[in-house]
C-alpha positions as CSV (number, residue, x, y, z in Angstrom):
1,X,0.0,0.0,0.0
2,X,1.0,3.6,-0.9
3,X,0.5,5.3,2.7
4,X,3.8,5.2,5.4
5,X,4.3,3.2,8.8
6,X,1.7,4.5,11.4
7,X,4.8,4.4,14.0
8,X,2.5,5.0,17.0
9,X,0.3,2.5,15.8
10,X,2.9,0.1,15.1
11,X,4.1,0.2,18.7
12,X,0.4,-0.3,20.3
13,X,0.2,-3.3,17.7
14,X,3.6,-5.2,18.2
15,X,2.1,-7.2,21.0
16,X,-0.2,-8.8,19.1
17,X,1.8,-10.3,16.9
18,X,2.5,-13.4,17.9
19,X,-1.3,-14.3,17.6
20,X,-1.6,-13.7,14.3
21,X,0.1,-10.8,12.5
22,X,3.7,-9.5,12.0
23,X,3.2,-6.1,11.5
24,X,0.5,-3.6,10.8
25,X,0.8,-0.7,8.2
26,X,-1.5,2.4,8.4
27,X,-4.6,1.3,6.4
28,X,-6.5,4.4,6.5
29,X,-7.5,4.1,2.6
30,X,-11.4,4.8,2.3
31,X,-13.3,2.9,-0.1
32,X,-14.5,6.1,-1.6
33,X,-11.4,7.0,-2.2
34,X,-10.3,3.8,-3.8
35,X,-13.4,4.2,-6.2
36,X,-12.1,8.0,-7.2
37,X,-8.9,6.4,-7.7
38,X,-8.3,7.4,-11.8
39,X,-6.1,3.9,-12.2
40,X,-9.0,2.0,-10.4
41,X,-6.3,0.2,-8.7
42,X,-7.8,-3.2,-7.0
43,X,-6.9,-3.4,-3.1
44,X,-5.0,-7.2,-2.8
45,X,-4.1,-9.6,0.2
46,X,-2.0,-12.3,-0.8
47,X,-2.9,-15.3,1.7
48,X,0.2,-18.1,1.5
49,X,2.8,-15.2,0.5
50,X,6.0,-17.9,-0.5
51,X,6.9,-20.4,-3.3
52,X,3.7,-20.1,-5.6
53,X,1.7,-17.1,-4.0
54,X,5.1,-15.3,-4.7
55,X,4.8,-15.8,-8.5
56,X,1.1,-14.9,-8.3
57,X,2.2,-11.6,-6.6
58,X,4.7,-10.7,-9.4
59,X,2.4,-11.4,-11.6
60,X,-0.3,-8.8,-10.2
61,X,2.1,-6.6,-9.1
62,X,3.3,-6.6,-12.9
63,X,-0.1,-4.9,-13.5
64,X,0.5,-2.3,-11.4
65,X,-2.2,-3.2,-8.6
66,X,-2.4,-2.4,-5.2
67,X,-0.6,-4.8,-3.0
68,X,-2.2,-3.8,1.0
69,X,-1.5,-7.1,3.0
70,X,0.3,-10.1,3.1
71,X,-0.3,-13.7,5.1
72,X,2.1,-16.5,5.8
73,X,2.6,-18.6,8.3
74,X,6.4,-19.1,7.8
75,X,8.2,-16.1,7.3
76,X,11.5,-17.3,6.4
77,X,9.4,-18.5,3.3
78,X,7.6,-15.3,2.7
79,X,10.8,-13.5,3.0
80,X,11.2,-12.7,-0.5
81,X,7.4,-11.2,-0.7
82,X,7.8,-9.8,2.9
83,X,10.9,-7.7,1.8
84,X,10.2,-6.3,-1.9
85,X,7.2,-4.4,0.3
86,X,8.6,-3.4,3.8
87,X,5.1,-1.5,4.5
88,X,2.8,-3.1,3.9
89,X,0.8,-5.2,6.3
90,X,2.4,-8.8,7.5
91,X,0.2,-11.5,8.8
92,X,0.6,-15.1,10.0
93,X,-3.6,-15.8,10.3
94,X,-5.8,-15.0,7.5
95,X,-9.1,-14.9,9.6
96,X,-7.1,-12.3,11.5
97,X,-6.5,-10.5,8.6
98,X,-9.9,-10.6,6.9
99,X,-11.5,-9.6,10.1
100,X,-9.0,-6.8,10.6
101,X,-8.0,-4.8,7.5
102,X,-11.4,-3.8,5.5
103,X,-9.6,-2.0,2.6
104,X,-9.0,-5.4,1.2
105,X,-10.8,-6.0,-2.2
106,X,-9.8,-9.2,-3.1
107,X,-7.6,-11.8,-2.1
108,X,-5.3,-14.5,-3.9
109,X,-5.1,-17.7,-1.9
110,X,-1.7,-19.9,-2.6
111,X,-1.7,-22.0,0.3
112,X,-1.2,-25.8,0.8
113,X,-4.2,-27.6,-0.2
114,X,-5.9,-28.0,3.1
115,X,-6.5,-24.4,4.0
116,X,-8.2,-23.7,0.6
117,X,-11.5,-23.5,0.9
118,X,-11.3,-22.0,4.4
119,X,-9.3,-18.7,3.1
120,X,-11.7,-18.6,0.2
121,X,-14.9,-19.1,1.7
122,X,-13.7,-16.3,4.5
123,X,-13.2,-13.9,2.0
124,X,-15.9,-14.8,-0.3
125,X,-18.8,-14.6,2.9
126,X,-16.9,-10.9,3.2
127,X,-18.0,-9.8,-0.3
128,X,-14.3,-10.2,-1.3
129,X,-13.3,-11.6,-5.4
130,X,-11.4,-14.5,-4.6
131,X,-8.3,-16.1,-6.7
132,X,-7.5,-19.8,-5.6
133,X,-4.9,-21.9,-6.8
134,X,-5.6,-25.3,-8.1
135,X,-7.1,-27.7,-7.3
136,X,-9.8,-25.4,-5.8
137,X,-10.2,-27.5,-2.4
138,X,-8.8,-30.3,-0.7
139,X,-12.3,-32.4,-1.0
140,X,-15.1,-32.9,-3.3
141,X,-17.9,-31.9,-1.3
142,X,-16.1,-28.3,-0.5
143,X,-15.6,-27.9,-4.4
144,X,-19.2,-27.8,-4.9
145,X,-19.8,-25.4,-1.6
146,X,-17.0,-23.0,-3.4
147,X,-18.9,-22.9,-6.6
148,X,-22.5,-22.2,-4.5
149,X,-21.1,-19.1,-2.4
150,X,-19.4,-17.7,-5.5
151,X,-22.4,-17.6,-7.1
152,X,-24.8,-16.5,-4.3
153,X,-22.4,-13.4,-3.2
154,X,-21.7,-12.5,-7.3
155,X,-18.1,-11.7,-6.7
156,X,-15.4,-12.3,-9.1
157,X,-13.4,-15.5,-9.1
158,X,-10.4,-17.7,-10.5
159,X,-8.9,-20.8,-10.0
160,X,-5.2,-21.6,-11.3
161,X,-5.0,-23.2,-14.0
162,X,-3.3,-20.7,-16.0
163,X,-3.3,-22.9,-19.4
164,X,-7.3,-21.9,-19.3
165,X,-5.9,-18.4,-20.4
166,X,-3.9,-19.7,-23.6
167,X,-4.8,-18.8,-27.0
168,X,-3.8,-22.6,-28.0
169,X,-6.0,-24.1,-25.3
170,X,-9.0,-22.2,-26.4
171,X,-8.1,-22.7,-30.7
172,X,-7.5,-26.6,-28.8
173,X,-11.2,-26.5,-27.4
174,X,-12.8,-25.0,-30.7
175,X,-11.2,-27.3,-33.1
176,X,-12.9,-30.4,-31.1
177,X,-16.1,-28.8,-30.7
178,X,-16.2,-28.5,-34.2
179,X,-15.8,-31.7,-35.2
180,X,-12.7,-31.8,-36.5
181,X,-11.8,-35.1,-35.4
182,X,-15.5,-36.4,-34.9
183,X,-16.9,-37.9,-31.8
184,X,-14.7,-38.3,-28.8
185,X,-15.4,-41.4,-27.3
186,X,-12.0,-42.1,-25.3
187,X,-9.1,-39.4,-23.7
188,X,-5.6,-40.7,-21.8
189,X,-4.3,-38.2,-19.8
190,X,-1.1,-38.8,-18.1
191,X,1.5,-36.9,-15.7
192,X,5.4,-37.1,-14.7
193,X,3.9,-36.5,-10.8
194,X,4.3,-37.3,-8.4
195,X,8.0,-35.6,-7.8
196,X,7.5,-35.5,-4.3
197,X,7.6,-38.4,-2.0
198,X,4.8,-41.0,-1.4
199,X,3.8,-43.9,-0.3
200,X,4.7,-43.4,3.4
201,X,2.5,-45.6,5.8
202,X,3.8,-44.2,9.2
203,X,3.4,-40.4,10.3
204,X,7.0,-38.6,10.2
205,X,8.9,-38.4,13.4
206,X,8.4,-35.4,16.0
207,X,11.2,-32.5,14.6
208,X,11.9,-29.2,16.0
209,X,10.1,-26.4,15.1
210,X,11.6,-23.5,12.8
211,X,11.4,-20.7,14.7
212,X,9.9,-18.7,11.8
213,X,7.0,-21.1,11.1
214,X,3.6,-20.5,12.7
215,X,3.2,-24.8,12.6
216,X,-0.3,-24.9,14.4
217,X,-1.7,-22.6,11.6
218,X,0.1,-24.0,8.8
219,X,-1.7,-27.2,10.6
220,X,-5.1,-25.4,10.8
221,X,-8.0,-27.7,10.0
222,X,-5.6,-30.9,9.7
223,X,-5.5,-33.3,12.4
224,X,-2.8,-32.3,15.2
225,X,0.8,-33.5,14.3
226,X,4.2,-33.1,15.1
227,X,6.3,-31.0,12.6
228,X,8.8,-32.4,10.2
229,X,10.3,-31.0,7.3
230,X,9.0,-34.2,5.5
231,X,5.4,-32.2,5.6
232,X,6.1,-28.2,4.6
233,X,7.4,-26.1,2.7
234,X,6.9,-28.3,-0.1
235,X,6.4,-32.0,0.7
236,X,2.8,-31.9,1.7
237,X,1.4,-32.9,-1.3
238,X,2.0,-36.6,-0.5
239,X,0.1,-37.1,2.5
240,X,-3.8,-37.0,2.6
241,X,-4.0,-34.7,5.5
242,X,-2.5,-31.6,3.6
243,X,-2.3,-32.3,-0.4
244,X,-4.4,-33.9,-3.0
245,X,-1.4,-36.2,-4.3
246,X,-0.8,-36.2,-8.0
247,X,-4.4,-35.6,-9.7
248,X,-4.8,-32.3,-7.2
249,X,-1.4,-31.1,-8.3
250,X,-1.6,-31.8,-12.3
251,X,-5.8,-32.7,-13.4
252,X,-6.5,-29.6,-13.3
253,X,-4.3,-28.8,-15.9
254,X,-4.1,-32.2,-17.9
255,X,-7.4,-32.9,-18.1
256,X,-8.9,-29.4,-18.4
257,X,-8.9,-29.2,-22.3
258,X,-10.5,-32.2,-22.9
259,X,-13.2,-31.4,-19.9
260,X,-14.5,-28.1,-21.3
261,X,-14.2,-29.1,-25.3
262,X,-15.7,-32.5,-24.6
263,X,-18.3,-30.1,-21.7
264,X,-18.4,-33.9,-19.3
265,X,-19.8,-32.9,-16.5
266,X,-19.8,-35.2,-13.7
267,X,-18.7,-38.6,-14.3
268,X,-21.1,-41.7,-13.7
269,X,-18.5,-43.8,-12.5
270,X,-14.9,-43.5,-11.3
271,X,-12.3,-46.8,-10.6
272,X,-8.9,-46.9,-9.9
273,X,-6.0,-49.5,-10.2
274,X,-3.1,-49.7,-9.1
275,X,0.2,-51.9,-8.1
276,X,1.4,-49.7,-5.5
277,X,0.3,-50.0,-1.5
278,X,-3.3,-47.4,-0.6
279,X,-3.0,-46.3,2.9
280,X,-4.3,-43.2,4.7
281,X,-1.4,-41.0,5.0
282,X,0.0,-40.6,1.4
283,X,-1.1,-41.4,-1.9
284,X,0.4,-44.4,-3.7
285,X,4.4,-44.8,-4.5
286,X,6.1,-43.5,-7.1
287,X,8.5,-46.5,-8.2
288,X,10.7,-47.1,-11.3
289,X,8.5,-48.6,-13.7
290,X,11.1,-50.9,-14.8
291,X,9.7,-50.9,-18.2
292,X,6.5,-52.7,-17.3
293,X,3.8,-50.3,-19.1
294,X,0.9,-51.4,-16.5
295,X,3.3,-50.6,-13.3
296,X,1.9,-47.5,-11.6
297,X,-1.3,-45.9,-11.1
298,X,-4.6,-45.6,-13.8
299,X,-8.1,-44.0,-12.3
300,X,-10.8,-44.3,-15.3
301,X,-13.8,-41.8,-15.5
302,X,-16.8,-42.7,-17.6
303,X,-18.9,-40.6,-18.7
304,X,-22.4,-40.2,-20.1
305,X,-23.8,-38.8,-23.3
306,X,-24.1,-35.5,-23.5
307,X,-27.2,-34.4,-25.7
308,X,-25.6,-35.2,-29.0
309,X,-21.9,-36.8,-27.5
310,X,-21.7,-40.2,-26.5
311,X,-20.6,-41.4,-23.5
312,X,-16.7,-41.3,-22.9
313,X,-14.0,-43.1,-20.8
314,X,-11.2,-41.3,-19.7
315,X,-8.5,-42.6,-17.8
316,X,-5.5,-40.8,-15.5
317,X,-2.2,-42.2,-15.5
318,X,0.5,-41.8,-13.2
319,X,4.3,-43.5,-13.7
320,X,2.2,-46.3,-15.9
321,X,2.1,-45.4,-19.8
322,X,-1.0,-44.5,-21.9
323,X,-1.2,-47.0,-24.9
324,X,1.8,-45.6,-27.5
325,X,0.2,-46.7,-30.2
326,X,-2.1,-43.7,-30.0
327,X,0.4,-41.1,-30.5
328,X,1.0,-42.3,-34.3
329,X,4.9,-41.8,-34.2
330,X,4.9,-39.1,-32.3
331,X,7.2,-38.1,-29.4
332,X,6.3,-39.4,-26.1
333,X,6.2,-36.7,-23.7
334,X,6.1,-36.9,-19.7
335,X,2.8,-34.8,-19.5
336,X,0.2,-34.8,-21.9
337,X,-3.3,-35.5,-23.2
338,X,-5.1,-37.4,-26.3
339,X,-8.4,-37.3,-27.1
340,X,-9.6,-39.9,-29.7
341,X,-12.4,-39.5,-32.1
342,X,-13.7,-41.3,-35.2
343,X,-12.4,-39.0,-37.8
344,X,-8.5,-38.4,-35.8
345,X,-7.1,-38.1,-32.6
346,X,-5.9,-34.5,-30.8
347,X,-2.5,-34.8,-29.1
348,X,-1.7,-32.3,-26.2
349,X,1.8,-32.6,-25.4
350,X,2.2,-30.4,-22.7
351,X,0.7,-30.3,-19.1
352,X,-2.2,-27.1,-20.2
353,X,-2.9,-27.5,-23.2
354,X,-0.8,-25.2,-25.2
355,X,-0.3,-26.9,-28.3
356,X,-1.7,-29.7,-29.9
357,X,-1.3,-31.7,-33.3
358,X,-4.0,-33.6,-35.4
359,X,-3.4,-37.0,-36.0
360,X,-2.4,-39.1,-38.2
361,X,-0.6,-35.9,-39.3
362,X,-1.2,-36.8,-43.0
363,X,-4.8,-36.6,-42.9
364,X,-4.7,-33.2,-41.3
365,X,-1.5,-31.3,-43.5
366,X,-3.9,-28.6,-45.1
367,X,-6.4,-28.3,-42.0
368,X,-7.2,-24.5,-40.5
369,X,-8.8,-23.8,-37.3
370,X,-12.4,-22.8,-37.5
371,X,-13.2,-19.2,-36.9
372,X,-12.7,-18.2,-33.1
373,X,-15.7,-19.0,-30.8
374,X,-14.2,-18.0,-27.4
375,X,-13.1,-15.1,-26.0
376,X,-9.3,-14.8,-26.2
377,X,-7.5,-13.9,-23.1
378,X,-5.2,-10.9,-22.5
379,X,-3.7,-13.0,-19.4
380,X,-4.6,-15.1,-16.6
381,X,-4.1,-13.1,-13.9
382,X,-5.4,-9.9,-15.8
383,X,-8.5,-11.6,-16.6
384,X,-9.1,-11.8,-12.9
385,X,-8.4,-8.4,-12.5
386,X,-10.8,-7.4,-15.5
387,X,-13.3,-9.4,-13.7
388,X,-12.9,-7.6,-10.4
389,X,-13.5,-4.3,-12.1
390,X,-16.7,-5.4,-13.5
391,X,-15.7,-7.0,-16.8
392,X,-16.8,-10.7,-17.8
393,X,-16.1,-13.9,-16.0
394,X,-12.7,-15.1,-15.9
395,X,-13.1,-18.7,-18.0
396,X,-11.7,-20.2,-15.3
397,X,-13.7,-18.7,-12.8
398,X,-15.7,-21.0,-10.2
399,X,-18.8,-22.1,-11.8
400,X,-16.3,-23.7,-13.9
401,X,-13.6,-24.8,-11.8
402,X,-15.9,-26.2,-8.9
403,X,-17.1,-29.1,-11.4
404,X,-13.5,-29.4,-12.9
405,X,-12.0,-29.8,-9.6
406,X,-15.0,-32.5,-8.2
407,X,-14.5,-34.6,-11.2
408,X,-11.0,-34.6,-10.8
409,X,-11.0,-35.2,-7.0
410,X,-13.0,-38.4,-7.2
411,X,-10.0,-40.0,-8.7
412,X,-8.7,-39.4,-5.2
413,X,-12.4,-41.2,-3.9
414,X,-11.6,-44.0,-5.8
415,X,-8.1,-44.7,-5.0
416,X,-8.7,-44.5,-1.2
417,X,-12.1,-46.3,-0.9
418,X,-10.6,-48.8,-2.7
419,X,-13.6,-50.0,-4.8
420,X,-15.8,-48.2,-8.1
421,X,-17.0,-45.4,-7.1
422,X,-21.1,-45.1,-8.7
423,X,-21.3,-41.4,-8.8
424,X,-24.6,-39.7,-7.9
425,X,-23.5,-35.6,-8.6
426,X,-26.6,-34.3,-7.2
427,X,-26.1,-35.8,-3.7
428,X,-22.7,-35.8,-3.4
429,X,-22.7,-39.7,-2.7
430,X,-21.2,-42.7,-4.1
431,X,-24.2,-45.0,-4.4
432,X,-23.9,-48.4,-2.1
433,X,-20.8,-47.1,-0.5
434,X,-21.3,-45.2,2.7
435,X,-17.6,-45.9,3.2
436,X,-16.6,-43.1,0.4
437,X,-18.0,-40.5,2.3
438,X,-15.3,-39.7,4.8
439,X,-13.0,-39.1,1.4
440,X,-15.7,-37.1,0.0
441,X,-16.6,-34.7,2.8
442,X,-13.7,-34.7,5.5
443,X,-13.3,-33.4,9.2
444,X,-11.6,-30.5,10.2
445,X,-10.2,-29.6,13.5
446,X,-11.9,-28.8,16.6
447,X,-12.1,-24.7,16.4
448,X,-12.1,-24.4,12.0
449,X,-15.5,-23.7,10.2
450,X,-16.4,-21.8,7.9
């Protein structure tokens, strides 16, 4: 923020920041003011201010918006956001800082998966536009209470999965909705993750504390535990308690061109498979495949018709192989998508869908993209922005994410319960399985609601 250190104010606040915030700057800024403002700067808190929320704050800060507070629990992490803006506000607790500073506008939330829909849902009850890293929430059933609250309170959202933005996702998305290569019947979509560790069975043993790191909020609704490096700063996406494993960290990406040009929906069934141990800390082993194609993990969705498109099966892979054949002589590459229809097949080689090629390539040598149907984006991060000022939707916003991010979470459902999963999308239920519903819906700790 623009104004200086309040130094009296400062002192009368220092106390206080050991339960919850590091430092206050004077945030006197009226809202009328803000709406005189001639460069309708939007007022930003950054909540999980390190690693990822860094490079979403470079990226805003790029368009010249207003930066007023920022949140982290660790602030040896943060350090590199905390110290490119010395005055503005610090926090460690985001209710703290929702409840406290009412200049903020918006918020970006870049947090471990578990705290998600707890930042968002805050700011979202508070009339705030919310950004939220991907996958939107750490569960299925608080994807779809994401998507409700965004739409009752009308604000402006994102989630991120930048690739949405791309010009050759959306050409990608309008060359299969034309037809180009005819009905889609069957998408592989596969992923290099995990490139963290998993497979552990056993908590990690009871470590000291950094002294910079707030570790009963970074724990926040999780289930009490002793720190250990093997959790945060990075780590915690292989354990169940914090991260979403693999398809949390890459489905939102891989499988997002082929969910909105093939428009899925929720799936009618969901079954997993895989060589590797399931327990309930981490998500299955990555192991060296050893050349065995079927070694590592497969989750396959099926679909039903859609008005004129038939049903589809699409299936997740992760360490085990997609059938090779399907790429035609193409390269093989460590993240990517196909979709395969009865005229050709659309290759994505990359993890958002940023190019793709038309195979067999012979068929396709003299083929041009039909006319643009969607809106082509002047950025992800600026679309948000546009959207906060009163501009359309982000593409990625959460009407669209929520059902993205529940589809791809029941991959998760199956893996853990275990069995198929026979989705029923309107009640949030997998039918004959009561035992599904603790990794649908999960439980937080004693003192976290939202």
């Amino acid at each position: 923020m623009n104004g200086k250190m309040n130094r009296r104010r400062f002192i009368k606040s220092g106390a206080a920041a050991g339960i919850g915030y590091f430092a206050v700057a004077d945030v006197t800024e009226s809202r009328a003011v803000r709406q005189n403002d001639p460069l309708n700067r939007l007022n930003i808190a950054i909540i999980g201010a390190g690693g990822q929320g860094g490079g979403n704050l470079s990226s805003l800060a790029k368009l010249n918006e207003n930066i007023v507070a920022l949140c982290d629990v660790d602030a040896r992490e943060a350090s590199g956001s905390f110290n490119k803006y010395p005055t503005v506000a610090k926090y460690q607790d985001y209710r703290i800082m929702l409840d406290k500073q009412k200049d903020i506008q918006a918020v970006v939330v870049s947090t471990p998966d578990h705290h998600h829909v707890f930042a968002s849902m805050a700011a979202m009850k508070m009339g705030k536009h919310v950004y939220c890293e991907k996958p939107l929430t750490h569960s299925v059933w608080e994807a779809r209470q994401m998507r409700e609250l965004a739409a009752k309170q009308k604000v402006a959202t994102q989630m991120g999965n930048s690739g949405t933005a791309g010009t050759g996702f959306r050409e990608g998305v309008e060359v299969v909705r034309s037809g180009a290569i005819g009905d889609v019947r069957e998408v592989h979509c596969w992923t290099n993750r995990p490139i963290w560790p998993q497979g552990m069975d056993q908590p990690a043993p009871p470590q000291d504390v950094p002294k910079t790191l707030a570790w009963d909020l970074w724990l926040g609704p999780a289930p009490a535990r002793p720190y250990n490096a093997a959790y945060a700063p990075f780590k915690w996406r292989g354990w169940w308690d914090f991260g979403t494993g693999a398809i949390g960290d890459m489905a939102c990406h891989t499988m997002n061109q082929a969910y909105m040009a093939l428009e899925l929906g929720a799936p009618s069934s969901i079954v997993a498979e895989t060589d590797r141990p399931v327990n309930n800390q981490s998500p299955p082993s990555r192991q060296p495949a050893d050349g065995n194609p079927g070694a590592g993990l497969m989750v396959t969705y099926v679909f039903p018709a859609r008005g004129k498109r038939p049903a589809v099966t699409m299936k997740w892979y992760e360490v085990r192989r997609p059938p090779l054949e399907l790429l035609q002589g193409q390269k093989f590459v460590e993240s990517g998508c196909l979709m395969v229809g009865s005229k050709g097949t659309f290759y994505s080689p990359s993890d958002y869908g940023g190019s793709y090629r038309l195979l067999p390539v012979k068929n396709f040598e003299r083929y041009k993209p039909p006319q643009p149907t969607l809106p082509r984006s002047p950025g992800h991060h600026e679309e948000w922005i546009r959207a906060c000022k009163g501009g359309a939707p982000a593409m990625a916003n959460f009407d669209y994410a929520g059902p993205l991010t529940e589809m791809a979470l029941l991959g998760n459902v199956a893996i853990r319960a275990g069995k198929r999963i026979d989705w029923d999308a309107a009640n949030l239920r997998a039918r004959g399985l009561a035992a599904a519903d603790q990794y649908i819906r999960r439980e937080y700790r004693k003192g976290w609601t939202f």
